[in-house]
N, C-alpha and C positions, 0 to 999 in steps of 0.2 A: 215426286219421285225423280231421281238423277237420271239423267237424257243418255243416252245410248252413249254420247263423243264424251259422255264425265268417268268412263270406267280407264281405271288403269291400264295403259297401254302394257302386254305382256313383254317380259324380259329373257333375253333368252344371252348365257352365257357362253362365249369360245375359249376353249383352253388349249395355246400351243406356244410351244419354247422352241424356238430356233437352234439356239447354240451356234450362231455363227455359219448355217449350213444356210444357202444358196434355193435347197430344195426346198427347207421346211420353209424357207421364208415367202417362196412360190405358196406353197399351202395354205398360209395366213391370211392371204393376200386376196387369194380366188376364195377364200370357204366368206370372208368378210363381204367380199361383193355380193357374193351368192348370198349370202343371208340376206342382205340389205334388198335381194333384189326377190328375195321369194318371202318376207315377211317384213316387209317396209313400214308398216305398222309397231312393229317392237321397237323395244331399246336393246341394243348393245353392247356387251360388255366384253371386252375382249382381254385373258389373262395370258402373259406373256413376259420372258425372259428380253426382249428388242420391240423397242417401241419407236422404231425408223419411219412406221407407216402413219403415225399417231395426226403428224402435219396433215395428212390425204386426208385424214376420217375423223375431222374435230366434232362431229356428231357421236362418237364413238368411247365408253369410256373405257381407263385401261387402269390394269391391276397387274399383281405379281399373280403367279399361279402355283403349283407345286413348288415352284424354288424357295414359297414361304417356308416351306415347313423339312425344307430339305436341306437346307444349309441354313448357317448361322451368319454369312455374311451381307450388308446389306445392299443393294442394288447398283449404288454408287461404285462402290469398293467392288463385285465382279466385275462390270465393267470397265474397271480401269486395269483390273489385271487383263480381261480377254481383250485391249487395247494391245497391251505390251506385250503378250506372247504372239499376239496375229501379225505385229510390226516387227517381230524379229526373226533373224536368219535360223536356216534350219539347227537340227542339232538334238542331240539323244536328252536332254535337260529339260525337252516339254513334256514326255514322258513322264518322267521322273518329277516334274513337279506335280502333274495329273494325280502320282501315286499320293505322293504326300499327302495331297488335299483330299483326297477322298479317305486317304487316312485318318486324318483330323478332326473330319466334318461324319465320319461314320455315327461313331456315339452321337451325337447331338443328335443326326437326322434319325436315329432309333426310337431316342426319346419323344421326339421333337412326334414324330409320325404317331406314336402311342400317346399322345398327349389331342393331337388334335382326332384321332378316332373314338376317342373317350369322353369327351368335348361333343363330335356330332351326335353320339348318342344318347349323352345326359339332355340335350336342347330337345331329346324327344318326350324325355318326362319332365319333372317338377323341381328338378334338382337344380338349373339354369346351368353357369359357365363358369370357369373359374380356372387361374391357371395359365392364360392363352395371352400372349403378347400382343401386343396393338395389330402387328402385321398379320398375326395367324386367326387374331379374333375377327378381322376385318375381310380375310378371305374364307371364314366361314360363314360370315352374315352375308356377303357377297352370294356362296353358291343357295346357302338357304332361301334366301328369296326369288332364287331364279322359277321361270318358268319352264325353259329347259337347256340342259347344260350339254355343248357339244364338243366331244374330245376326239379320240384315237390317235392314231398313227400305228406306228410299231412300237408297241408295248412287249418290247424286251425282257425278261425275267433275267435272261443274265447279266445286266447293268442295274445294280441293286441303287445304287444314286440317283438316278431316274424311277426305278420302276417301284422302289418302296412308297416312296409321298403319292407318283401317280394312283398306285391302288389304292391310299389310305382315301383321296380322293373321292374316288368310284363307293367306297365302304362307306363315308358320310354321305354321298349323294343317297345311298338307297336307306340309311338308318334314316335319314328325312323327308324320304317321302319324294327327292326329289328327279322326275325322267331325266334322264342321260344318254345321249347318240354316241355310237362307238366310229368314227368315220373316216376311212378311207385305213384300214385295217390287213394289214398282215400277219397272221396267225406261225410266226418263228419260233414261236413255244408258248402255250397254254397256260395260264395262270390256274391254282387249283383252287380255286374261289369262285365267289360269284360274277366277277367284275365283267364276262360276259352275257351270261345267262342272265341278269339283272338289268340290263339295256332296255331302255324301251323300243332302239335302233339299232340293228349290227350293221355296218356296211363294211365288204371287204373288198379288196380289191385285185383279186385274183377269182378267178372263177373255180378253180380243184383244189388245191391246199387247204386255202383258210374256208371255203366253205366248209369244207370237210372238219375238220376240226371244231370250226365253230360250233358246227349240229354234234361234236363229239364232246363240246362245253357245255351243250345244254341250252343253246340258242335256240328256241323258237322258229321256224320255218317261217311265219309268218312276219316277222320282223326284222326276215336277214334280206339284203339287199346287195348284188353286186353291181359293181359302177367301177370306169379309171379312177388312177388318182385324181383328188380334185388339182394340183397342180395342172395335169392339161390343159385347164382353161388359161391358164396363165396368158398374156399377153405380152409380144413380144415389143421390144423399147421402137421406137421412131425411125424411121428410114436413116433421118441427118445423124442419130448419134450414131447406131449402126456403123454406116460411112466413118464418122469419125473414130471410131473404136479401130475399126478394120485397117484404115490407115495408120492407126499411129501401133500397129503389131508387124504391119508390112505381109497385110495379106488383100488377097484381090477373091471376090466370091464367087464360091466353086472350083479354087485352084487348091486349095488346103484341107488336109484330115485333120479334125478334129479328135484328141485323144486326152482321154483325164484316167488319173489311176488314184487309186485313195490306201487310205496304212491298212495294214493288215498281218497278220503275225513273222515274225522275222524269217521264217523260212519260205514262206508262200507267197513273200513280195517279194523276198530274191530271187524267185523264181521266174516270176511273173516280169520284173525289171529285166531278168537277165535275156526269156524269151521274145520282149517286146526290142530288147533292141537289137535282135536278131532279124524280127521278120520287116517290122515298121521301114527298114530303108527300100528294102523288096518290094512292099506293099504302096509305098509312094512313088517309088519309078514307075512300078506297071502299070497303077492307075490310070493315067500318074497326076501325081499331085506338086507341087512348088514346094510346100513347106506343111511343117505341120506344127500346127496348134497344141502344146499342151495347157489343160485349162484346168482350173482350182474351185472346189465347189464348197470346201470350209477350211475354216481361220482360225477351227475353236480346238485349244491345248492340243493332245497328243493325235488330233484328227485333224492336223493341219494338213491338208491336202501338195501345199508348197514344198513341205520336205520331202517327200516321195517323187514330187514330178522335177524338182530340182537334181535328184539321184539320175533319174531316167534323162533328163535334157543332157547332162555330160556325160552320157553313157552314148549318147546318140551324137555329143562333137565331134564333127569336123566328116561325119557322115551323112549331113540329113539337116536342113535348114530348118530351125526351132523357132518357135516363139513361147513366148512364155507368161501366162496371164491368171490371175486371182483376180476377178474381181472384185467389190467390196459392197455389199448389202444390195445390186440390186440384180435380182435373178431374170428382170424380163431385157437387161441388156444383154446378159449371156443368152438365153433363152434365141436373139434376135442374132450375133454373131451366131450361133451351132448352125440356125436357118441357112447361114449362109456358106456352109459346107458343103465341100464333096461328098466327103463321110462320115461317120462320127466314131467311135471306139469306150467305150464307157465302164467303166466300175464300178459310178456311183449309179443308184437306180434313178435318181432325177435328173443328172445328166440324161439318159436313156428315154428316160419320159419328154424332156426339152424338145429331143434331135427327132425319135417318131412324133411326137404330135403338130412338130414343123415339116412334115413329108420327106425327110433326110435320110437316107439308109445310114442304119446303126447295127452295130456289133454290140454285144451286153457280154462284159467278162465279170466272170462269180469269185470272189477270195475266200468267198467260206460258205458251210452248207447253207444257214440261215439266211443269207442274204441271196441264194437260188430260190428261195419262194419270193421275194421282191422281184427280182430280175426276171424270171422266169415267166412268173405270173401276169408281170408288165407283156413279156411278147408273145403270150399267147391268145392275148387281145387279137392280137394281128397276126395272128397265124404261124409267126416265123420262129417258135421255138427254135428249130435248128440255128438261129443268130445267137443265140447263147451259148459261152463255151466257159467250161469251168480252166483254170488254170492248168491244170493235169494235160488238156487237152491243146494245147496252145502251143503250136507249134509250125513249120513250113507247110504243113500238109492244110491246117484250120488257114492260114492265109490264105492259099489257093483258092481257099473254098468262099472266104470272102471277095475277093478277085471276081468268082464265078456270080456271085449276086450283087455285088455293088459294081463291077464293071463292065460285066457282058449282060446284063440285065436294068442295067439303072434306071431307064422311063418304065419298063412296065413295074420296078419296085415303086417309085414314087407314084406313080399310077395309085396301086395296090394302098397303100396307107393314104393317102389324099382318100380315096374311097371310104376306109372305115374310120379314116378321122371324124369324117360328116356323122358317121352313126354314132361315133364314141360322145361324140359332144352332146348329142342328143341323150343317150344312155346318162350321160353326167346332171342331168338338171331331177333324175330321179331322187335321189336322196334327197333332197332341198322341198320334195315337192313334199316327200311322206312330212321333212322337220315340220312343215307348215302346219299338214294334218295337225302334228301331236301339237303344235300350242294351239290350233284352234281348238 
């Protein structure tokens, strides 16, 4: 009889695509450690759109994930275009190419989705496979043989590009038989399927929203879990690049606001542009601060962070010393520059998550409802709903108010989240600890 060490070590698959975003690539990043560090026994497979990490984690192997079956182009060929659009000046043409291509690639990804759903369910009877291209048949025998398969984020229903192949996804897993973790989840809109209530894990990451909803999908009480983003663990880059980062923006740490804005629909960024460079020169005298940082959290098409903050930086010449910064694939460099702010100001919800789980008082501004359950959800971890202000609200009077918490209070704010960082980190090794249950 074969010895206990001759059985197949269990496999447990990750599924997340980047797109060029700063946050989601923080995500990858921390969910990979953390598996490796709460089931060191598996093998890992990790499915993904950016394989930057691949050199860190050569024990690790990697695949396409839903981009198989969602577009028609091959890996090579997107990333040579999200090269070219992330390397060039702003301009209304990265829109407009966004449209086209999701024009193009819609039918395919239709077919393409009904083909591999039809596929995981014939592999449950005697019928086998037939039909499926190299790349789509290889990320079904992929998820088939998992032990268990760990996805979420924001599963979006209104980004049909995304959120089509990812449920076709979730509908193979379960015609297979096989457990799936929903992880680190904001419920923005409900799918009317099973793709929650068929989890064998829900983790969300707001404590009233998506709990809420989720038990309104049919989740189980007993397999819902809230926990931060797993991004908080993120680690932030090295003291010397830090320094060297800081230096070559001409910023000195703790004299500069930190502020990132991201696209959002034409009338509710002009707003937002228009009242940020009203209050932002106000709000950096009184602080006061030297200069201020605007910082870019994605590269990817018509979510180029650069075009927006490039609008806002000449909106603010010759009133207010800029700097201006994208970084490029690595989020624990930003993560380590935000640490070293005065303040932060944010848009995006992983910016927000960088600057609180570095002990940095931050501001959370909303551009639309959906994204008030990410933002929101994030600061009520820590208490400080009132740091969230939706655009509406955003004006000389919400400065003041920032003024009154990040300037007449700053050591007991930093205080305050150093405090519940220590508990949030602790709260975060939850979900890793149930994944372990379910493959053991």
């Amino acid at each position: 009889m074969p010895g206990a060490d001759s059985r197949t070590p269990p496999r447990v698959v990750l599924m997340r695509n980047v797109f060029d975003n700063l946050g989601d690539a923080a995500m990858l990043e921390c969910e990979i450690e953390a598996l490796q560090r709460h089931l060191p026994e598996a093998s890992l497979t990790v499915l993904t759109d950016d394989r930057r990490l691949a050199p860190r984690y050569p024990q690790v192997a990697w695949g396409e994930g839903d981009l198989v079956i969602g577009t028609p182009a091959p890996p090579r060929a997107r990333t040579a275009v999200r090269r070219v659009l992330a390397g060039s000046g702003a301009g209304p043409w990265r829109r407009v190419t966004g449209r086209v291509w999701n024009a193009l690639a819609t039918p395919y990804r239709r077919r393409s989705v009904r083909r591999f759903t039809d596929a995981a369910t014939r592999l449950t009877s005697a019928a086998g496979v037939s039909g499926l291209h190299g790349r789509t048949r290889h990320l079904l025998d992929t998820l088939r043989s998992a032990s268990l398969v760990v996805g979420g984020g924001g599963l979006i229903g209104a980004v049909p590009a995304i959120s089509e192949p990812r449920r076709a996804l979730y509908a193979a897993l379960r015609a297979l038989g096989v457990p799936y973790v929903l992880h680190g989840v904001s419920f923005t809109d409900a799918w009317a399927d099973d793709t929650y209530a068929g989890a064998a894990l829900v983790v969300v990451r707001d404590r009233s929203h998506s709990r809420a909803r989720a038990v309104a999908s049919g989740v189980d009480d007993r397999v819902l879990v809230e926990a931060v983003d797993p991004a908080f663990a993120l680690a932030p880059a090295g003291d010397r690049d830090v320094a060297e980062t800081l230096a070559s923006l001409g910023l000195e740490r703790g004299t500069f606001l930190a502020v990132n804005v991201r696209a959002a629909d034409r009338d509710s960024l002009a707003a937002l542009l228009l009242r940020l460079s009203e209050i932002l020169p106000e709000v950096a005298r009184r602080l006061p601060v030297k200069k201020v940082l605007l910082f870019g959290m994605q590269r990817f098409r018509e979510n180029h962070d650069g075009d927006v903050l490039a609008r806002l930086a000449g909106s603010l010449a010759g009133r207010l010393p800029v700097a201006l910064w994208a970084p490029e694939g690595n989020p624990g460099l930003l993560k380590g520059v935000l640490a070293s702010a005065r303040a932060i100001v944010s848009c995006r919800y992983h910016g927000a998550v960088f600057g609180l789980s570095s002990g940095v008082p931050t501001i959370g501004l909303v551009l639309s409802a959906d994204y008030e359950v990410k933002l929101a959800g994030l600061f009520q971890w820590y208490g400080l709903d009132r740091l969230v202000l939706d655009v509406d609200r955003l004006c000389r009077a919400a400065a003041t108010s920032w003024l009154t918490e990040i300037g007449n209070r700053d050591g007991e704010l930093r205080l305050h989240l150093a405090r519940l960082n220590q508990d949030l980190a602790r709260l975060r090794e939850r979900p890793y600890e149930r994944m372990a249950s379910l493959v053991a």
